[in-house]
ZAZA-355793 format. One line per field, with one value per residue (C-alpha): y, z negated, x negated; residue in three letters; residue number from 1. Coordinates in Angstrom, 2 decimals, padded with zeros to 5 digits. Layout:
REM ZAZA-355793
Y	c(Y,...);
Z	c(Z,...);
X	c(X,...);
lovex	c(ALA,...);
lumvo	c(NUM,...);
REM end
This chain:
REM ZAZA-355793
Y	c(129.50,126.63,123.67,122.62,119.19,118.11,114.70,116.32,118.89,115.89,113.94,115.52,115.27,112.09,110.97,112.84,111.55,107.79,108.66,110.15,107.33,104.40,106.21,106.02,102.71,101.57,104.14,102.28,098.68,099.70,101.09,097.95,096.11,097.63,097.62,093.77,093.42,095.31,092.44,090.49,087.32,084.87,080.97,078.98,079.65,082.92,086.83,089.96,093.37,095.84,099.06,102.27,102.50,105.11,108.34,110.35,108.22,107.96,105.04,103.95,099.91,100.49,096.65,093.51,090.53,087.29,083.56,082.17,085.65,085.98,087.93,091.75,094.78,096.41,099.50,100.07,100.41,098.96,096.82,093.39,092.51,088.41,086.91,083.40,082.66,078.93,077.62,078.36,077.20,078.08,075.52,075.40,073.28,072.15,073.12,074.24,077.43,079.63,079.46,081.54,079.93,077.72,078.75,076.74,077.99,077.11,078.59,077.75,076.01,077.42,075.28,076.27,073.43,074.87,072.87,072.57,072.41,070.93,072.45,074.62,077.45,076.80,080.16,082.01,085.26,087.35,088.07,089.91,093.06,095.63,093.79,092.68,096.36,097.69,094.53,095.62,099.50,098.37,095.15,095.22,098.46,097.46,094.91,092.06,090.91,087.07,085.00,084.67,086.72,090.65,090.09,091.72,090.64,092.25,089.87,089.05,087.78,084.35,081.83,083.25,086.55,085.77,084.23,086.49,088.58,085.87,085.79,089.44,090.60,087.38,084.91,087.43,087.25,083.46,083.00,085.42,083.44,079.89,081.16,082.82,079.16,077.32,079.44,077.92,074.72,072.49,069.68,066.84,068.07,067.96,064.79,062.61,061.31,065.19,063.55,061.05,063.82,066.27,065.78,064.49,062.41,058.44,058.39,060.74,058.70,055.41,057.51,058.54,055.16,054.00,056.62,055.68,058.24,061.09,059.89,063.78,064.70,064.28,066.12,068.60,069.70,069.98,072.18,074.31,073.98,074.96,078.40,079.02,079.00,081.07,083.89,083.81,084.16,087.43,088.84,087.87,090.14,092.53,092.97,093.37,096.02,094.25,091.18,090.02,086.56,083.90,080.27,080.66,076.94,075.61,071.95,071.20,067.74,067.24,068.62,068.19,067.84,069.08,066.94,066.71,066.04,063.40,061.84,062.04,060.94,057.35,057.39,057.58,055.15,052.25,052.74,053.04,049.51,048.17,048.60,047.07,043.75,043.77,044.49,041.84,039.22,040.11,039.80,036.40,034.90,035.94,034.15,031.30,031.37,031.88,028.56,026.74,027.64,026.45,023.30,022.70,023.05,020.68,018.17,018.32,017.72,014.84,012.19,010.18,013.55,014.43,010.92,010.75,014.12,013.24,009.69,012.08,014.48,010.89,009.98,013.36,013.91,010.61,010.63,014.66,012.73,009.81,012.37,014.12,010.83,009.56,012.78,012.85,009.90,007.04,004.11,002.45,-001.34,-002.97,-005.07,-008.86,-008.20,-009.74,-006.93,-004.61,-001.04,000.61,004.18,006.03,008.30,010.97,009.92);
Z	c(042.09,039.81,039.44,036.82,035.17,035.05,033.40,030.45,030.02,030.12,027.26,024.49,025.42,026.41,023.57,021.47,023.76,023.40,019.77,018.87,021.35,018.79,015.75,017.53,017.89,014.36,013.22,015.43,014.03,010.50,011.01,012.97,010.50,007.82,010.40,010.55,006.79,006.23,006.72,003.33,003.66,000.71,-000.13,-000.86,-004.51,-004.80,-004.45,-004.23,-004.19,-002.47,-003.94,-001.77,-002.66,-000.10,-000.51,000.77,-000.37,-003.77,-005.91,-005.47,-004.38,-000.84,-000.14,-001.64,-000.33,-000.71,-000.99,002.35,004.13,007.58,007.77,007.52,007.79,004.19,005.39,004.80,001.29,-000.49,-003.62,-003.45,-006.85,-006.69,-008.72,-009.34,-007.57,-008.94,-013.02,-015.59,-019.37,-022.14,-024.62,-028.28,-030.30,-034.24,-034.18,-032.80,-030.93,-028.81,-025.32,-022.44,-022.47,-025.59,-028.62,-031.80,-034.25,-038.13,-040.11,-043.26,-044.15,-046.65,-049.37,-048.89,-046.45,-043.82,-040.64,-036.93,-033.62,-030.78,-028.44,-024.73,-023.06,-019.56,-017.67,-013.76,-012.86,-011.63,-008.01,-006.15,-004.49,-006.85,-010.28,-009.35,-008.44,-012.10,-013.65,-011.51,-012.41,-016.26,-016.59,-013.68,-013.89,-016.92,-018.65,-021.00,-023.24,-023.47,-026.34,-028.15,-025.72,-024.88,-021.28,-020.21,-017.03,-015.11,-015.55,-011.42,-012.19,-011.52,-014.38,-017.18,-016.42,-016.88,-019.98,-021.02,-020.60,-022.26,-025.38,-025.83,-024.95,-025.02,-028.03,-030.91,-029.51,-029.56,-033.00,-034.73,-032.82,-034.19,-037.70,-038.14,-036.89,-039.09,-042.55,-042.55,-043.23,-045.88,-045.02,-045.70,-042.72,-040.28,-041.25,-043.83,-045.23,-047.02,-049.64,-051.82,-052.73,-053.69,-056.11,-054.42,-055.02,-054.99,-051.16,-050.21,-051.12,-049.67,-046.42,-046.66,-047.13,-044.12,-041.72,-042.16,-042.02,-038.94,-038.32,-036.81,-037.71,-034.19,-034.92,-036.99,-033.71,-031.34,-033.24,-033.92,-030.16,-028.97,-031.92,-030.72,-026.69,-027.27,-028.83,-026.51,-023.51,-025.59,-027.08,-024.74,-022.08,-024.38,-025.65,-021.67,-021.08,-018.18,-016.88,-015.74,-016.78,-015.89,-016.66,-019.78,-021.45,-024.92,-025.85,-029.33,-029.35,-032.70,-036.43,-037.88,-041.57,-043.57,-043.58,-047.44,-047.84,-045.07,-047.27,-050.60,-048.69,-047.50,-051.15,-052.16,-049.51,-050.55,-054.27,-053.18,-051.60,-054.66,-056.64,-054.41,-054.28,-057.96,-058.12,-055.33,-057.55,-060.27,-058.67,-057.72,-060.74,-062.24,-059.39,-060.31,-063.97,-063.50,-061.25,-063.76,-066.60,-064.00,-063.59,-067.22,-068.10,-064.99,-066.44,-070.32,-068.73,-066.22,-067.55,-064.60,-062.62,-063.79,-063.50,-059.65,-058.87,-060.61,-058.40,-055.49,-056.47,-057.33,-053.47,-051.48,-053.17,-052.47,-048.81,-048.40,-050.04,-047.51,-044.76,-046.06,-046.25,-042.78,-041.64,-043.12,-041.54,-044.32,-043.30,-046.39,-045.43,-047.65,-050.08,-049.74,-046.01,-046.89,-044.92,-047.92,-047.86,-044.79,-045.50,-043.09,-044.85,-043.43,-042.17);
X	c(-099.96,-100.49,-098.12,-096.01,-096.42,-092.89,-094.08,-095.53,-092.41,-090.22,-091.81,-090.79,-086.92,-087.13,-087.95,-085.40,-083.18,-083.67,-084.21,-080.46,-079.59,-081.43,-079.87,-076.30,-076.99,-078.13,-075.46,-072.68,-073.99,-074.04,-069.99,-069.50,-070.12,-068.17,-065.48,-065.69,-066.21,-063.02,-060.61,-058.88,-056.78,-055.61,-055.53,-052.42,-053.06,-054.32,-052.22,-054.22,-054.10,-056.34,-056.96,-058.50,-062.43,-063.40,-065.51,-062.47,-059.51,-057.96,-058.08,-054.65,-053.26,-053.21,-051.50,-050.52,-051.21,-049.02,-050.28,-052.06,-051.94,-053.36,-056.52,-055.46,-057.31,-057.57,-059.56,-063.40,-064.84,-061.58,-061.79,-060.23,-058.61,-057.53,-055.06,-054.16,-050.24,-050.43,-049.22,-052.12,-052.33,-053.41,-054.94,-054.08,-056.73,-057.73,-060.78,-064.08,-065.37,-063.35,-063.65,-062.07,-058.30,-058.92,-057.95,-059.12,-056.26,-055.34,-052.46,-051.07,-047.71,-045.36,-047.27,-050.38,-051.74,-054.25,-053.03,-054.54,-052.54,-052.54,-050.78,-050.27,-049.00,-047.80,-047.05,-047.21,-048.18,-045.38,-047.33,-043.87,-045.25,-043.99,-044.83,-048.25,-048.88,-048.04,-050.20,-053.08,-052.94,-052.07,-054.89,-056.46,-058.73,-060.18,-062.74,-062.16,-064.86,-065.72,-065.47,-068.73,-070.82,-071.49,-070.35,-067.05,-064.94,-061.72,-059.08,-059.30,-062.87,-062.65,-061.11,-063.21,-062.03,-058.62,-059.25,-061.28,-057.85,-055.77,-057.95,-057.85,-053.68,-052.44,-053.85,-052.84,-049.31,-049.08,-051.00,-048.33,-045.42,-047.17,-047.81,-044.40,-043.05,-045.32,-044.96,-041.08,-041.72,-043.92,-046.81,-044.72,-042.10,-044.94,-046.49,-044.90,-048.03,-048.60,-046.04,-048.83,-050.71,-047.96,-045.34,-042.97,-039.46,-039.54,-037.89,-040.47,-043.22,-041.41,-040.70,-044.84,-046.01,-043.63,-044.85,-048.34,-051.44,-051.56,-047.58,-045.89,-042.47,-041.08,-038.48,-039.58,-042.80,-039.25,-037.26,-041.02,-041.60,-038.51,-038.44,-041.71,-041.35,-037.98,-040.13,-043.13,-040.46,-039.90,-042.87,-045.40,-044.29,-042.95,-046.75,-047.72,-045.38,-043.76,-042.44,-046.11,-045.77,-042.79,-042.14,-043.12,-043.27,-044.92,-045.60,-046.46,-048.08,-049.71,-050.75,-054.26,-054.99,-057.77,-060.75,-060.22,-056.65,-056.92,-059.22,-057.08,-053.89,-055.87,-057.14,-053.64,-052.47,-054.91,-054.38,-050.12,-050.96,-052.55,-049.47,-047.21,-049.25,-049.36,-045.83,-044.87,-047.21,-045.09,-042.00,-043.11,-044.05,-040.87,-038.75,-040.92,-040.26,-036.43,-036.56,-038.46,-035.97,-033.29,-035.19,-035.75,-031.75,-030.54,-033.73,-031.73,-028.58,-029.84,-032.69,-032.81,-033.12,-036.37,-037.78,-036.43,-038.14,-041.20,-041.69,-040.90,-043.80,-046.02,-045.14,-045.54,-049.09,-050.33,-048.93,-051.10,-054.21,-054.02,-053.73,-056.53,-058.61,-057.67,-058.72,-062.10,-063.23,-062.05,-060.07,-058.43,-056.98,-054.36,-055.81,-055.03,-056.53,-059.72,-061.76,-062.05,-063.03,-065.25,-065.93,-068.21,-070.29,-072.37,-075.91);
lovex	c(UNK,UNK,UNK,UNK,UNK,UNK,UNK,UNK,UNK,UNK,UNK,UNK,UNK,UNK,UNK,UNK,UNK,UNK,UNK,UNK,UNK,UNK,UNK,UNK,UNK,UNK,UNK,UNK,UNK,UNK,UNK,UNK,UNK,UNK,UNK,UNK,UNK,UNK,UNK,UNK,UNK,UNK,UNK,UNK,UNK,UNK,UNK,UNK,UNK,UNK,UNK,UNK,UNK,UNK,UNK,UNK,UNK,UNK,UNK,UNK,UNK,UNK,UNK,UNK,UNK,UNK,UNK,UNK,UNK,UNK,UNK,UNK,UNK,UNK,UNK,UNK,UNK,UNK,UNK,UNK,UNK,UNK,UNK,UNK,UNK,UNK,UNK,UNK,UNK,UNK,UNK,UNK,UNK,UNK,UNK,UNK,UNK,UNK,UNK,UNK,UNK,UNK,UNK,UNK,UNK,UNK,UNK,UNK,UNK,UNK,UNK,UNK,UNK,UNK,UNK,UNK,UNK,UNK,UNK,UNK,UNK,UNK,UNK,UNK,UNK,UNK,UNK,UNK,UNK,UNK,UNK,UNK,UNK,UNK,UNK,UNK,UNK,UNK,UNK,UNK,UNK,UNK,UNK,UNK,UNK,UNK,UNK,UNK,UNK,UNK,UNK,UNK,UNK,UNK,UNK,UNK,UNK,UNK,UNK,UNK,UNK,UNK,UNK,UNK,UNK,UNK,UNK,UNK,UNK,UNK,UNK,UNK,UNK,UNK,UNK,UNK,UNK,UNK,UNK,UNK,UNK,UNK,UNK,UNK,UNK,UNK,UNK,UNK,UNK,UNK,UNK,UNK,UNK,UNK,UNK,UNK,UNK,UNK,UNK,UNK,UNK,UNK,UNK,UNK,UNK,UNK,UNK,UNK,UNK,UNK,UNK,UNK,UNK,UNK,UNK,UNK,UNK,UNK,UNK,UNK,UNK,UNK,UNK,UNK,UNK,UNK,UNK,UNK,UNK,UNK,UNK,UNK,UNK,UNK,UNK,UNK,UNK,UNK,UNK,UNK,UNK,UNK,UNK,UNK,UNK,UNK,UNK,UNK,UNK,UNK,UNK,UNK,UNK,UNK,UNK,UNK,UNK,UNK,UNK,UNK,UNK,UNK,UNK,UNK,UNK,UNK,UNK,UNK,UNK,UNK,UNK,UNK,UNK,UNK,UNK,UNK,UNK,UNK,UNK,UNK,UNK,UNK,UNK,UNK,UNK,UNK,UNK,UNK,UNK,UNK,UNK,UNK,UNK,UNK,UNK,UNK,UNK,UNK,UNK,UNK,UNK,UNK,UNK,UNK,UNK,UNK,UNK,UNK,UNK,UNK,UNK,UNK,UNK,UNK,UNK,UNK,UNK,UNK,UNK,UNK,UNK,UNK,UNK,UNK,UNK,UNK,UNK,UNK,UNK,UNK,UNK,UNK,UNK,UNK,UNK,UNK,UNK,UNK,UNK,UNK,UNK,UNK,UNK,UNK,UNK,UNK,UNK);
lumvo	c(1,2,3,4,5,6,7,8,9,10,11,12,13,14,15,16,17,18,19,20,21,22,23,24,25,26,27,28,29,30,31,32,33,34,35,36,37,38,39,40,41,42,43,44,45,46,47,48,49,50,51,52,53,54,55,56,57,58,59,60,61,62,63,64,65,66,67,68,69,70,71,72,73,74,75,76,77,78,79,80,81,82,83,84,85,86,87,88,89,90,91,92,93,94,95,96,97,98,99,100,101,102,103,104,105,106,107,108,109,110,111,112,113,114,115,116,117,118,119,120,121,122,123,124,125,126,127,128,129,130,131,132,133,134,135,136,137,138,139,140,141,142,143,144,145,146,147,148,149,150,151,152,153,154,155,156,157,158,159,160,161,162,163,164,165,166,167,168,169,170,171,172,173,174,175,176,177,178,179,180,181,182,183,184,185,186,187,188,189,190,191,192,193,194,195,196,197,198,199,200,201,202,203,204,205,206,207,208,209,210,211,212,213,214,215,216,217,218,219,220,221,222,223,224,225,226,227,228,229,230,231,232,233,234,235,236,237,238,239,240,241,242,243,244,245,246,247,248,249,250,251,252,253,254,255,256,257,258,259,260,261,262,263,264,265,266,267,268,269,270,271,272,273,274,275,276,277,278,279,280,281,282,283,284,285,286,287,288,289,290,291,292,293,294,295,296,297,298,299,300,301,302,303,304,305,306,307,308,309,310,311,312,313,314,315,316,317,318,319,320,321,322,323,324,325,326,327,328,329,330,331,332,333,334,335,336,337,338,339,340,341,342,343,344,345,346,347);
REM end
């Protein structure tokens, strides 16, 4: 009877063996390492929340995490969505191109003048647990495109993704606010100097010419300021739907002119100070006339006057011209001396 190979038999299993035993293995690395990957923490200045992203599980916030959290399992194939926890601004400028959280902004005053601000919006994000939730499901599931380009970002993207966010919910609020604020009042309220080009009263143009070129209504940019960061307390988050953004402050720091009426007001400045040296000349010569006249009647009235004044004038100009000899280098002696004259003349 023959006998069985038991070495050949055995191969085959063997090897299936140590082969489901190598694809437990690289199976039990790759869930491993998920496993190890599946832990979120935070930085002092940073919230987040963590939203479900497995093939079984819904798409709901499964956590919230607070500032400087401890490392915390957040469960495999989740989607970390971080917020910033610290103060952010929002930059109002004259001019120039847009840029995520910089708004170059111009509205018009009630007369007409096309001004540019200078300006900024100080605010938090509201990062308590239940608040940050809504924001996330209401801003946080969507894109925001960037100023200028075709790129779009989630609002937890980094600093251009937030104001990439800010640009598009945010700036139209705060433009309205600013021109509604600016429409009440005219050019010369927010700088002085708007007065020599318009037609304007005598004390407006002496209050212009005082303040100078570029001067700002002080108080005119506080009570705009303080209309304006009442509103945006208001509007902003009423525009959000929510109370997503706190300590809400705005600074208004300065108003910029048109290139072209800049230019006419300094026209009208120079030309201003023209006609006040001609008028102060003026002035002048007719002090000086009056005190001649007044001379002239106490002369008629007193002979010897006018001859003691006019040896007094004889005296004083020949005491300047010997100063101005001696200090030229001539030494006169007194005749009768017998040394005569020694001038030193230049080589």
């Amino acid at each position: 009877m023959p006998t069985k190979d038991r070495s050949r038999s055995s191969s085959p299993v063997r090897k299936l063996v140590f082969g489901l035993i190598g694809v437990g293995v690289v199976v039990g690395a790759i869930v491993g390492g998920i496993a190890l990957t599946s832990f979120s923490r935070t930085d002092g200045g940073t919230a987040m929340v963590i939203r479900n992203g497995g093939p079984f599980d819904s798409q709901d916030v499964r956590q919230v995490l607070p500032p400087a959290s401890p490392r915390t399992y957040s469960g495999m194939f989740s989607d970390e969505h971080p917020y910033p926890a610290q103060q952010r601004f929002y930059d109002i400028v004259p001019g120039g191109d847009d840029t995520p959280g910089v708004n170059a902004y111009r509205t018009p005053t009630s007369d007409g003048v096309d001004v540019g601000l200078t300006a900024r919006l100080n605010f938090r994000l509201n990062t308590t647990e239940p608040v940050l939730r809504a924001f996330d499901d209401a801003y946080g599931t969507r894109t925001f495109q960037v100023p200028g380009t075709d790129e779009r970002l989630a609002v937890w993207d980094g600093d251009e993704g937030f104001g990439a966010f800010l640009d598009v919910i945010i700036k139209p609020v705060l433009e309205e606010t600013l021109r509604q604020q600016i429409g009440t009042v005219d050019c010369a309220e927010l700088q002085a100097s708007c007065a020599l080009v318009q037609n304007s009263t005598p004390e407006q143009l002496s209050t212009a010419v005082a303040a100078g070129q570029g001067a700002n209504n002080a108080e005119v940019l506080q009570r705009i300021q303080t209309n304006v960061q009442t509103a945006l307390a208001t509007n902003i988050n009423r525009a959000l739907g929510g109370d997503f953004l706190t300590n809400i402050s705005f600074s208004l720091t300065g108003v910029d002119l048109p290139a072209q009426l800049r230019e006419r007001i300094e026209a009208a400045q120079a030309e201003f100070a023209g006609a006040s040296a001609a008028q102060a000349r003026l002035n002048q010569a007719r002090l000086d006339a009056d005190a001649n006249a007044e001379r002239q009647r106490g002369y008629l009235a007193c002979n010897v006057c006018a001859q003691i004044d006019l040896v007094r004038e004889q005296g004083e100009a020949q005491r300047k011209a010997n100063e101005a000899l001696s200090g030229s280098g001539v030494t006169v002696y007194a005749p009768g001396g017998g040394t005569g004259i020694n001038v030193n003349a230049p080589g």
